[in-house]
mmJSON file of the N, C-alpha and C atoms, coordinates in Angstrom:
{"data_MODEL":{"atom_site":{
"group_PDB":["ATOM","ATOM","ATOM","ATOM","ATOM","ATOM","ATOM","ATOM","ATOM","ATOM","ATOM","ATOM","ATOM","ATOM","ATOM","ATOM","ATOM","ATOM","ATOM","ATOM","ATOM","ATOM","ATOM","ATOM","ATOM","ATOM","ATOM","ATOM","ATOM","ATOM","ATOM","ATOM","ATOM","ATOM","ATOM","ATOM","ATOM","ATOM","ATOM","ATOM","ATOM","ATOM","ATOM","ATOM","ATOM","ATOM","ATOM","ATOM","ATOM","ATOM","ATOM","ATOM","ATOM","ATOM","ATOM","ATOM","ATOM","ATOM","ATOM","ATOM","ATOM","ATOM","ATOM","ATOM","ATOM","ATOM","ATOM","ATOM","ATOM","ATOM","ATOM","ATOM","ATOM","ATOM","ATOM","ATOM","ATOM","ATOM","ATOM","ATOM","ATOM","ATOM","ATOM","ATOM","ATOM","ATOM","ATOM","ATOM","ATOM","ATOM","ATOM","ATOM","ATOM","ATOM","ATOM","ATOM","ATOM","ATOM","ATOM","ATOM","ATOM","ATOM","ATOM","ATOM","ATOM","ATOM","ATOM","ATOM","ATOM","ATOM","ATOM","ATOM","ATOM","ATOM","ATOM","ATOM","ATOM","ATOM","ATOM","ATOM","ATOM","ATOM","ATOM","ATOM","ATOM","ATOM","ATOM","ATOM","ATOM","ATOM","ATOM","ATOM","ATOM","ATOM","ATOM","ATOM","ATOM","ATOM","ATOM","ATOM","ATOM","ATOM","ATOM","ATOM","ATOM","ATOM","ATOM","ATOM","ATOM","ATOM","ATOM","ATOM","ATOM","ATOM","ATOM","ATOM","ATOM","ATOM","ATOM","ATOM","ATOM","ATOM","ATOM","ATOM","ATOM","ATOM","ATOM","ATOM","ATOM","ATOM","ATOM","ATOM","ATOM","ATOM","ATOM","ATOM","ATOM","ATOM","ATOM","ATOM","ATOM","ATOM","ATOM","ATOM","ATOM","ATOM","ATOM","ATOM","ATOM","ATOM","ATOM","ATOM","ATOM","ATOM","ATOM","ATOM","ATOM","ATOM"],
"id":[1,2,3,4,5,6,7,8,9,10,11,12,13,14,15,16,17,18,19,20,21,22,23,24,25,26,27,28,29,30,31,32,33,34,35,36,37,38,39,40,41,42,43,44,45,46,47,48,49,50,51,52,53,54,55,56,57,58,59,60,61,62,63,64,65,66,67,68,69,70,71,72,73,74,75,76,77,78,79,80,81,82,83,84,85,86,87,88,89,90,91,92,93,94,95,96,97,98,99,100,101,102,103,104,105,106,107,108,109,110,111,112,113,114,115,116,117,118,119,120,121,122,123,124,125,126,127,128,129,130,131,132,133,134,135,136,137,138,139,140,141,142,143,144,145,146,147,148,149,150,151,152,153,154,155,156,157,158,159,160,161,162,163,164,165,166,167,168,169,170,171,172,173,174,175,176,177,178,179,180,181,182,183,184,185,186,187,188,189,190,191,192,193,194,195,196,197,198],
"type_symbol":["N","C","C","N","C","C","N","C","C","N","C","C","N","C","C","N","C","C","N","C","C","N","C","C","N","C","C","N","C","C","N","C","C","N","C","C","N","C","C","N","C","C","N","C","C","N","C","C","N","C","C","N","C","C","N","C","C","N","C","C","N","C","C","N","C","C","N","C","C","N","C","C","N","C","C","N","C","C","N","C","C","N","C","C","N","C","C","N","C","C","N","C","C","N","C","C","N","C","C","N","C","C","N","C","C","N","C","C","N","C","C","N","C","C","N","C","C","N","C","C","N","C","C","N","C","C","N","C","C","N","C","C","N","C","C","N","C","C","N","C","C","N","C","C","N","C","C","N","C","C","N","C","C","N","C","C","N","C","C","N","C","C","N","C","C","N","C","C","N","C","C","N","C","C","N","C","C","N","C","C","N","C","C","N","C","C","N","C","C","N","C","C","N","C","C","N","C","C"],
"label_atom_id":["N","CA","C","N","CA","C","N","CA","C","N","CA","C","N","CA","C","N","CA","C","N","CA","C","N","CA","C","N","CA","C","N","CA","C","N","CA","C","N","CA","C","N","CA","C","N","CA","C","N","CA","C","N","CA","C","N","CA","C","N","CA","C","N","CA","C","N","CA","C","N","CA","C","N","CA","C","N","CA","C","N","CA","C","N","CA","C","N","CA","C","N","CA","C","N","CA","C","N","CA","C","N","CA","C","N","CA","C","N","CA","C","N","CA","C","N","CA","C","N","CA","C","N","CA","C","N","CA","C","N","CA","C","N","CA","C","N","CA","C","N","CA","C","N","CA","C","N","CA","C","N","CA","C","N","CA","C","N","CA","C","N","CA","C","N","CA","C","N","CA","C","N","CA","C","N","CA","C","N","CA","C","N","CA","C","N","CA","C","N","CA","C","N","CA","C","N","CA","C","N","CA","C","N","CA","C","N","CA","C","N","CA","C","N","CA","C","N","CA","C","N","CA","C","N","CA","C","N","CA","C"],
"label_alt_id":[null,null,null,null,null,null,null,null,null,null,null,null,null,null,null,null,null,null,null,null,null,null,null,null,null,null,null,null,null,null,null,null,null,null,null,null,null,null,null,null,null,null,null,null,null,null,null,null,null,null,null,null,null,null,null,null,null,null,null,null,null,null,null,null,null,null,null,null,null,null,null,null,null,null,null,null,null,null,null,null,null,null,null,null,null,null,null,null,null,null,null,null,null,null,null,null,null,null,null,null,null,null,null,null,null,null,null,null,null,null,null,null,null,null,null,null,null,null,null,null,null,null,null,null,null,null,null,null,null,null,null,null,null,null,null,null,null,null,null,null,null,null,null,null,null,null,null,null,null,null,null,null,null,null,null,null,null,null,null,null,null,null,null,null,null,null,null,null,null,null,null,null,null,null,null,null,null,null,null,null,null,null,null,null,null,null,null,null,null,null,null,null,null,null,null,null,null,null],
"label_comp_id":["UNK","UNK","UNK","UNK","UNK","UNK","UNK","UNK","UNK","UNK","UNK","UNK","UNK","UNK","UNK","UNK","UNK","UNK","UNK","UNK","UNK","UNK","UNK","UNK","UNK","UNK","UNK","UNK","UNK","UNK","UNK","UNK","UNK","UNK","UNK","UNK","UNK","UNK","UNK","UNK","UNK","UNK","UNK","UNK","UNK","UNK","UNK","UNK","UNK","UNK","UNK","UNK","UNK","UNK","UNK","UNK","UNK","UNK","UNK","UNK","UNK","UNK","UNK","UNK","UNK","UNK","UNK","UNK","UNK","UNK","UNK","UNK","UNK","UNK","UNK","UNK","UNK","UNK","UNK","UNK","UNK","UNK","UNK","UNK","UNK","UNK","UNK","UNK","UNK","UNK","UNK","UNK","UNK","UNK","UNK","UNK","UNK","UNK","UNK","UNK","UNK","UNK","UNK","UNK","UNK","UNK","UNK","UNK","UNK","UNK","UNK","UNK","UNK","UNK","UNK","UNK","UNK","UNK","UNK","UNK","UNK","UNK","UNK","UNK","UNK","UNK","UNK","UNK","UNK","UNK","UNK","UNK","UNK","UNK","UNK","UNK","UNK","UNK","UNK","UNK","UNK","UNK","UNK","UNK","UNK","UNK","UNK","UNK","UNK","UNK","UNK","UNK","UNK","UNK","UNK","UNK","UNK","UNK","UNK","UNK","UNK","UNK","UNK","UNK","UNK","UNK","UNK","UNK","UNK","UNK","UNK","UNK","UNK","UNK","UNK","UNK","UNK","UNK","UNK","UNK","UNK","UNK","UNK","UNK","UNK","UNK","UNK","UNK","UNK","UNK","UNK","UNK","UNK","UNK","UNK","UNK","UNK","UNK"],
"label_asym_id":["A","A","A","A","A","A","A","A","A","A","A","A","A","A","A","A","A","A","A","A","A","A","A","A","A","A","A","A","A","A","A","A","A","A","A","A","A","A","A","A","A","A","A","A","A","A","A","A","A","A","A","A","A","A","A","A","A","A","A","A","A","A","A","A","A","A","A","A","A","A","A","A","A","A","A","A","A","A","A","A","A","A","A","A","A","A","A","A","A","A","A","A","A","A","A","A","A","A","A","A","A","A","A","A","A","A","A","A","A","A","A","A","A","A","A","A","A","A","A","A","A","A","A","A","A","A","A","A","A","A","A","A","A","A","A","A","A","A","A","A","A","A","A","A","A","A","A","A","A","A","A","A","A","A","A","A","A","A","A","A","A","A","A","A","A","A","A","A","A","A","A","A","A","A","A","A","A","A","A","A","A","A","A","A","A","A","A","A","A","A","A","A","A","A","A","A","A","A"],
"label_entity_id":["1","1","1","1","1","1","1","1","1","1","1","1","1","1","1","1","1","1","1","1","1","1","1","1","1","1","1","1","1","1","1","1","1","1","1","1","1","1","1","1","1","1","1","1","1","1","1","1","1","1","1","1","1","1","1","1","1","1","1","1","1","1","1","1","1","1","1","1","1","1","1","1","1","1","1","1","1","1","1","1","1","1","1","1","1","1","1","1","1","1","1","1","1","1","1","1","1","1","1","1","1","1","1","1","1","1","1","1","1","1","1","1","1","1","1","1","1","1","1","1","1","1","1","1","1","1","1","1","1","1","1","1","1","1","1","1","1","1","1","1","1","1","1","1","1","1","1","1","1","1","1","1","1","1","1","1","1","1","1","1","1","1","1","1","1","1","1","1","1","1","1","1","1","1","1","1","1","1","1","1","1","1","1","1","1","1","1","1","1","1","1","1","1","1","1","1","1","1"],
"label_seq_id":[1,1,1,2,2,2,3,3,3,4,4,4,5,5,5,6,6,6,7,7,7,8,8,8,9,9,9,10,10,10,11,11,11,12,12,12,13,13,13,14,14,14,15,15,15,16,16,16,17,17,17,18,18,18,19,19,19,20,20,20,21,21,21,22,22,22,23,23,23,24,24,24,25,25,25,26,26,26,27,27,27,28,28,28,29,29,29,30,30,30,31,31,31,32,32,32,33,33,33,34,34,34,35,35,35,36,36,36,37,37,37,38,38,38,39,39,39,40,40,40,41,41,41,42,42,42,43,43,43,44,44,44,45,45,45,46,46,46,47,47,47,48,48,48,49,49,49,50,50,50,51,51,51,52,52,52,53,53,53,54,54,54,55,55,55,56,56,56,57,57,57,58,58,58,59,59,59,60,60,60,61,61,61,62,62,62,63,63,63,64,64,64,65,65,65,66,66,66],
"pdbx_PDB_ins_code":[null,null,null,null,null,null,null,null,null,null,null,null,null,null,null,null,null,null,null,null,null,null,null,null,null,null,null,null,null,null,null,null,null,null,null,null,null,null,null,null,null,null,null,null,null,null,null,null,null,null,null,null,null,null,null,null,null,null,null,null,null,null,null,null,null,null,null,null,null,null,null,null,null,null,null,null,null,null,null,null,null,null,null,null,null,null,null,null,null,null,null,null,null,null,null,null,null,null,null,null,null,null,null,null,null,null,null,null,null,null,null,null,null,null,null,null,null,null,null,null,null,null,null,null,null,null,null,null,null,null,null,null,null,null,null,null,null,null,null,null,null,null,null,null,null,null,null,null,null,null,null,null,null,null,null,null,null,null,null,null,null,null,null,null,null,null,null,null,null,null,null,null,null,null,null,null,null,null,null,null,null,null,null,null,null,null,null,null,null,null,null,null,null,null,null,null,null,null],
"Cartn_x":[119.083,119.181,117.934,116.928,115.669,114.638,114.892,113.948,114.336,115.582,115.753,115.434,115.762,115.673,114.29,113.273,112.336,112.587,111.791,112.015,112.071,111.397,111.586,112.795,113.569,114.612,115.914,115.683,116.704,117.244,115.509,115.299,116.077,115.962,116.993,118.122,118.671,119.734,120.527,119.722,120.207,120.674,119.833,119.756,120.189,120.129,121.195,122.469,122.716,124.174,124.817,124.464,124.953,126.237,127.112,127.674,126.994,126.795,126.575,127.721,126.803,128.039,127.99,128.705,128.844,127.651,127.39,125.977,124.803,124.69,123.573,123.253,124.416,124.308,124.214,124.291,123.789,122.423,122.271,120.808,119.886,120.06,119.382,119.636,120.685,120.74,121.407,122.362,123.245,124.576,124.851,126.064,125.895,126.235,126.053,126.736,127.744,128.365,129.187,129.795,130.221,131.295,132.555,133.7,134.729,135.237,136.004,137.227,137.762,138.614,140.232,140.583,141.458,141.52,139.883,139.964,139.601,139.525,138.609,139.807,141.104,141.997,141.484,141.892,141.134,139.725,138.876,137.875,137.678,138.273,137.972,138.804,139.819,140.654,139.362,138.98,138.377,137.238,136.562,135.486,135.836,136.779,137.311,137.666,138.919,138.86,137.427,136.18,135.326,134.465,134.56,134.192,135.137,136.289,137.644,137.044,136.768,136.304,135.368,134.055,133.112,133.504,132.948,132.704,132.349,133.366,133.361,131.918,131.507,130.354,129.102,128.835,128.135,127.705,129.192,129.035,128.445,129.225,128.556,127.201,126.521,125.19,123.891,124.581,124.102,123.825,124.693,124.865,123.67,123.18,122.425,120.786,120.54,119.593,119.262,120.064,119.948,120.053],
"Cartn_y":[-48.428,-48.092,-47.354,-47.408,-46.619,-46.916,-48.249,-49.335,-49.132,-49.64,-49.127,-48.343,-46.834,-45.485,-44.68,-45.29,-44.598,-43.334,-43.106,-42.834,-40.862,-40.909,-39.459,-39.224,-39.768,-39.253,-39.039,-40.342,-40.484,-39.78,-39.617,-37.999,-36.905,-36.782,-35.326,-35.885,-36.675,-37.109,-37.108,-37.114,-37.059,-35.651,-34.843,-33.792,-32.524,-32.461,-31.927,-31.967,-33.437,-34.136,-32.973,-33.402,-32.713,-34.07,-33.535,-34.788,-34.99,-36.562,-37.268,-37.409,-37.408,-38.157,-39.566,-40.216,-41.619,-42.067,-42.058,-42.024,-42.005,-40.963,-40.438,-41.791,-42.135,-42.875,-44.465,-44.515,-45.898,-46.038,-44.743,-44.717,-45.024,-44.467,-44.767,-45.994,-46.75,-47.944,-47.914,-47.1,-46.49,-47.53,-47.843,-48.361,-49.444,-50.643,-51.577,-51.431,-50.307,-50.3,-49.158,-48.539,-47.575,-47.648,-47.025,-47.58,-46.661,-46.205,-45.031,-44.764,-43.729,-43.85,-44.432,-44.589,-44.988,-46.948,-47.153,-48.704,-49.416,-48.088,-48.948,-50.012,-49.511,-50.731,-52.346,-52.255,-53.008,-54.108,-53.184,-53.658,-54.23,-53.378,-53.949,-55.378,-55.53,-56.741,-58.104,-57.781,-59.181,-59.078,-58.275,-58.482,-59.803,-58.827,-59.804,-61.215,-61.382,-62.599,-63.13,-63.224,-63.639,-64.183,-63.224,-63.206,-64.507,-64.35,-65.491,-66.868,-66.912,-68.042,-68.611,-68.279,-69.013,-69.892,-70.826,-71.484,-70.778,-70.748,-69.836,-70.089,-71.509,-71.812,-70.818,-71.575,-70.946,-68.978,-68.754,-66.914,-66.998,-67.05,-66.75,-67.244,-68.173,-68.565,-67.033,-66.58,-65.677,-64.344,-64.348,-62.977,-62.487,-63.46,-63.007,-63.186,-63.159,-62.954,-61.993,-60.742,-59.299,-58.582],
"Cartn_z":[9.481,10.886,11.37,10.848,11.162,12.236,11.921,12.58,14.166,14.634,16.263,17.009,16.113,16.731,16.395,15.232,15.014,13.679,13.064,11.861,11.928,13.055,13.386,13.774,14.793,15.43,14.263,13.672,12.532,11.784,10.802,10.438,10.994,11.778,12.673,13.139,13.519,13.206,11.927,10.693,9.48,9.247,9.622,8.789,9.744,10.969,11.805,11.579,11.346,11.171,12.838,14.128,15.307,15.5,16.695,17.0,18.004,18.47,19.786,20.613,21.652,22.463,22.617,23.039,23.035,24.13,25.174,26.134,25.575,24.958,23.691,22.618,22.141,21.431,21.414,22.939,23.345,23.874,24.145,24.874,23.506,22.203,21.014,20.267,21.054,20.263,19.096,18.795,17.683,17.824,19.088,19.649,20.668,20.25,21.788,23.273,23.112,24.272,24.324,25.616,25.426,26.909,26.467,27.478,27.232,28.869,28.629,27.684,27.365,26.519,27.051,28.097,28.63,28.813,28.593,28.435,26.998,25.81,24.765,24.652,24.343,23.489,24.467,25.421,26.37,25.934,26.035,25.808,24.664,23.695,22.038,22.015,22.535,22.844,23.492,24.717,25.353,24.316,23.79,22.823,21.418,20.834,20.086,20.509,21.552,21.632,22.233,22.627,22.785,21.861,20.934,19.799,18.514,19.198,18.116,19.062,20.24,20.583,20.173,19.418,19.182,17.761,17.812,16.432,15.168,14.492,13.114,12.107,11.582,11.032,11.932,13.26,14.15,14.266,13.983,14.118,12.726,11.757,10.231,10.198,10.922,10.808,11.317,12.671,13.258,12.376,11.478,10.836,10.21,9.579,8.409,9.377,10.524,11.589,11.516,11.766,12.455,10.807],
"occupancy":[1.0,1.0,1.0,1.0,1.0,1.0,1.0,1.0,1.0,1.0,1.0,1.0,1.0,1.0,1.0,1.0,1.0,1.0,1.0,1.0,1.0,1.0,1.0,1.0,1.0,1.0,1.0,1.0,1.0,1.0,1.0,1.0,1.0,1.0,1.0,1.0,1.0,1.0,1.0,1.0,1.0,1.0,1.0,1.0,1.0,1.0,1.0,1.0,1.0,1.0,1.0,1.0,1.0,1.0,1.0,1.0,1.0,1.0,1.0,1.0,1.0,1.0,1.0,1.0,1.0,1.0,1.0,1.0,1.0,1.0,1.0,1.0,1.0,1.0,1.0,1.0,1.0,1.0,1.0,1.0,1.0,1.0,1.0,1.0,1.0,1.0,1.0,1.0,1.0,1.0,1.0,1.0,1.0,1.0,1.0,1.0,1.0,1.0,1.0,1.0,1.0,1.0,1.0,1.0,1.0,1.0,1.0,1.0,1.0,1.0,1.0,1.0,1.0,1.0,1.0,1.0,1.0,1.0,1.0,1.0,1.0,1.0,1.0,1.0,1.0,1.0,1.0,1.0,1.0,1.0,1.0,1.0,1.0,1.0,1.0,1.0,1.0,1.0,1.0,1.0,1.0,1.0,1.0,1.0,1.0,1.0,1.0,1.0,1.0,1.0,1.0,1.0,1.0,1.0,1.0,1.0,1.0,1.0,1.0,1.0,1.0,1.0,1.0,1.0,1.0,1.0,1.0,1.0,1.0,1.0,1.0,1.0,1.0,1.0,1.0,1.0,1.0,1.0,1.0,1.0,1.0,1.0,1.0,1.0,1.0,1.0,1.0,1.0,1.0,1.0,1.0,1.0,1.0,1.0,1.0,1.0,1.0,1.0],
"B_iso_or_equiv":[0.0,0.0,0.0,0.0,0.0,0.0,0.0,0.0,0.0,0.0,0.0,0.0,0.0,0.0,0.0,0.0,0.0,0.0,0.0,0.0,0.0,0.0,0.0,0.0,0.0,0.0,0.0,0.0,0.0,0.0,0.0,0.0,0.0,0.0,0.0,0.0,0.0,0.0,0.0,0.0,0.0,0.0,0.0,0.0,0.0,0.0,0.0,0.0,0.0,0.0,0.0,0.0,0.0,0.0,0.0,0.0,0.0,0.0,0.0,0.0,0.0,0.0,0.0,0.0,0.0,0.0,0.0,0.0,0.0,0.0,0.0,0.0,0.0,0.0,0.0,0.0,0.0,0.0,0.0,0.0,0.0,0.0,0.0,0.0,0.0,0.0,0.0,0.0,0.0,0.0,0.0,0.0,0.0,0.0,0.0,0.0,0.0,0.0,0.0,0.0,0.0,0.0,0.0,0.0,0.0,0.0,0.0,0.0,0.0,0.0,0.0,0.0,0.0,0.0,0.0,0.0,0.0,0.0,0.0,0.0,0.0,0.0,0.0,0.0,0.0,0.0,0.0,0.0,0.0,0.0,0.0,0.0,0.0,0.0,0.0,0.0,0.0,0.0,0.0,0.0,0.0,0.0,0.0,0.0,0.0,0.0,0.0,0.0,0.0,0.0,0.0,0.0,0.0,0.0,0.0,0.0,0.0,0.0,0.0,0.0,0.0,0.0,0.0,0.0,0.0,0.0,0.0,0.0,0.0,0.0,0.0,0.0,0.0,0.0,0.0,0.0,0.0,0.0,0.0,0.0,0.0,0.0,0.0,0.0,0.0,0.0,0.0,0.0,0.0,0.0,0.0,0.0,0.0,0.0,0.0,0.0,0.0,0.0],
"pdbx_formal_charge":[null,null,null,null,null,null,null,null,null,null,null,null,null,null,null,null,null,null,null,null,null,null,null,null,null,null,null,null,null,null,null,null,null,null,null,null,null,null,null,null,null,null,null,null,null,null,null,null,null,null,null,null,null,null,null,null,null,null,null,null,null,null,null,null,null,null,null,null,null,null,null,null,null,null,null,null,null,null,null,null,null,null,null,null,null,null,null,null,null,null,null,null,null,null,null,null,null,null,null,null,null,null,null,null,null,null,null,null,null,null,null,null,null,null,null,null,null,null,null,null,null,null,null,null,null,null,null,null,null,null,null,null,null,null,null,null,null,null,null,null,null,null,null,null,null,null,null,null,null,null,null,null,null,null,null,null,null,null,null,null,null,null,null,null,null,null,null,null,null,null,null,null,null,null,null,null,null,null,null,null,null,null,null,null,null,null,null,null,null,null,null,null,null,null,null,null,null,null],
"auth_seq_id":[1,1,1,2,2,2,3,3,3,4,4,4,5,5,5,6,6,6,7,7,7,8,8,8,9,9,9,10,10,10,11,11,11,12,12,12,13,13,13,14,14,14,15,15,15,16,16,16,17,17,17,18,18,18,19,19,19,20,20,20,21,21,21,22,22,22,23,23,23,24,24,24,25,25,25,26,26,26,27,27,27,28,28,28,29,29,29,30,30,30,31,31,31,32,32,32,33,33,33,34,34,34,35,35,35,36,36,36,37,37,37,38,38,38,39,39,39,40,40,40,41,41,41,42,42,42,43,43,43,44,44,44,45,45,45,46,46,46,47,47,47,48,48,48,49,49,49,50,50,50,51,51,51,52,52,52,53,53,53,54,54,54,55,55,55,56,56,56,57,57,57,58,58,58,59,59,59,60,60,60,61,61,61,62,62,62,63,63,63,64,64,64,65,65,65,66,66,66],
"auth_comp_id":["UNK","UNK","UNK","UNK","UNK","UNK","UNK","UNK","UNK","UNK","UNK","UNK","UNK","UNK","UNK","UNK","UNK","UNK","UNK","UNK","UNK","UNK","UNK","UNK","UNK","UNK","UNK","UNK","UNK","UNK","UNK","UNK","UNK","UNK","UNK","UNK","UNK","UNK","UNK","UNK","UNK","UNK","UNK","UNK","UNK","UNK","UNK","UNK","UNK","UNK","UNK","UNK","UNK","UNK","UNK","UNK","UNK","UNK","UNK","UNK","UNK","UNK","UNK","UNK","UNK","UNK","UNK","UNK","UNK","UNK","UNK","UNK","UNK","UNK","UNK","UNK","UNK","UNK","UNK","UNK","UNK","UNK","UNK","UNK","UNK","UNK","UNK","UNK","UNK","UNK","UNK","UNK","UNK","UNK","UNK","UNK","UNK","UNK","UNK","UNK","UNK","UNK","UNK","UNK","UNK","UNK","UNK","UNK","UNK","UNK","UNK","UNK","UNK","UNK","UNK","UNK","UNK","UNK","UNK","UNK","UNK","UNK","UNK","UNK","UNK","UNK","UNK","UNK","UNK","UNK","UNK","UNK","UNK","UNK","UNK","UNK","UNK","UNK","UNK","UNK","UNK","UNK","UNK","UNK","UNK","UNK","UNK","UNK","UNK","UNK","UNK","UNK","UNK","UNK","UNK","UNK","UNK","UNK","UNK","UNK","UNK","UNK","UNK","UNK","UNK","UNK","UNK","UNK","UNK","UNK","UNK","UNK","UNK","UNK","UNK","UNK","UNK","UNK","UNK","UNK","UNK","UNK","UNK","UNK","UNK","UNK","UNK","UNK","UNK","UNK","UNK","UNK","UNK","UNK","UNK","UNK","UNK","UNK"],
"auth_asym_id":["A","A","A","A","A","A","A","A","A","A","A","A","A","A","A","A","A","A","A","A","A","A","A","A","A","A","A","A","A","A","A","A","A","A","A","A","A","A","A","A","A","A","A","A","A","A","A","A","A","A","A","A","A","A","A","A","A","A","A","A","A","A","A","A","A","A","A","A","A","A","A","A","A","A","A","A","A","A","A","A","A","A","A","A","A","A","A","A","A","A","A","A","A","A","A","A","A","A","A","A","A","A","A","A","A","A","A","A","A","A","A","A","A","A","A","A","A","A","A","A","A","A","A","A","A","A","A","A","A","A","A","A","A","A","A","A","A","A","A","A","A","A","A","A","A","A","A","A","A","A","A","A","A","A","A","A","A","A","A","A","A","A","A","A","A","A","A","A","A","A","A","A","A","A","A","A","A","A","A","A","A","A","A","A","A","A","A","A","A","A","A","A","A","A","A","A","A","A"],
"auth_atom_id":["N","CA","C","N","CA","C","N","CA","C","N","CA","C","N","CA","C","N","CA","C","N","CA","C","N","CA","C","N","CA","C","N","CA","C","N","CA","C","N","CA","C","N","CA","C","N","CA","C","N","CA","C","N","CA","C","N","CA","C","N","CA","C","N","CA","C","N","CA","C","N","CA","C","N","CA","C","N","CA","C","N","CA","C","N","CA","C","N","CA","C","N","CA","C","N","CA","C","N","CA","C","N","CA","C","N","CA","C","N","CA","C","N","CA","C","N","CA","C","N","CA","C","N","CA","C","N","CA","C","N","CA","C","N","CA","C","N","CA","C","N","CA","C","N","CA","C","N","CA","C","N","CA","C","N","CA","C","N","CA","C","N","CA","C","N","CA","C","N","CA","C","N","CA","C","N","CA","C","N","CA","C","N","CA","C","N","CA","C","N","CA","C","N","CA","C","N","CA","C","N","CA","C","N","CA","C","N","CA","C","N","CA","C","N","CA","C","N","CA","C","N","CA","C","N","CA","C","N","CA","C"],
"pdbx_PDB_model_num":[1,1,1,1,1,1,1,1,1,1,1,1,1,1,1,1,1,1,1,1,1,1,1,1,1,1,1,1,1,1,1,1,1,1,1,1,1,1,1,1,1,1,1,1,1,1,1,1,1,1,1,1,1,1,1,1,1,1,1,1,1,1,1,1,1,1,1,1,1,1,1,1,1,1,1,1,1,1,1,1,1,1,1,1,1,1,1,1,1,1,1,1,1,1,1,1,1,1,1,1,1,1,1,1,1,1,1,1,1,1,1,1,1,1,1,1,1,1,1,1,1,1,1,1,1,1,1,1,1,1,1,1,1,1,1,1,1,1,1,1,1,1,1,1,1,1,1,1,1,1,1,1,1,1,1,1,1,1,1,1,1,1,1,1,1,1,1,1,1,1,1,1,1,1,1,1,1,1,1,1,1,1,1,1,1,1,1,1,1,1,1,1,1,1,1,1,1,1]
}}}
């Protein structure tokens, strides 16, 4: 996870060990998204099925990209 955030920040991220907040942690690229707590179940739901929609070969192809 170094590579996104830069090897400095990380660093202090490591070794602080502070908590973030969720904002914080999208702004660094820690998290792709961030959604109130009253909608995660919600959200984690249409993600998934979006995610159950694609072509199974297709997703597993993607994986090994990133």
């Amino acid at each position: 996870m170094v590579h996104p955030m830069g090897r400095k920040f990380t660093f202090e991220l490591l070794s602080l060990c502070d908590n973030m907040l969720p904002w914080r942690a999208y702004e660094v690229a820690l998290v792709n998204r961030v959604v109130p707590d009253d909608r995660l179940p919600d959200g984690a739901m249409a993600l998934a099925e979006c995610l159950a929609g694609w072509n199974e070969w297709q997703l597993r192809q993607t994986k090994p990209v990133f």
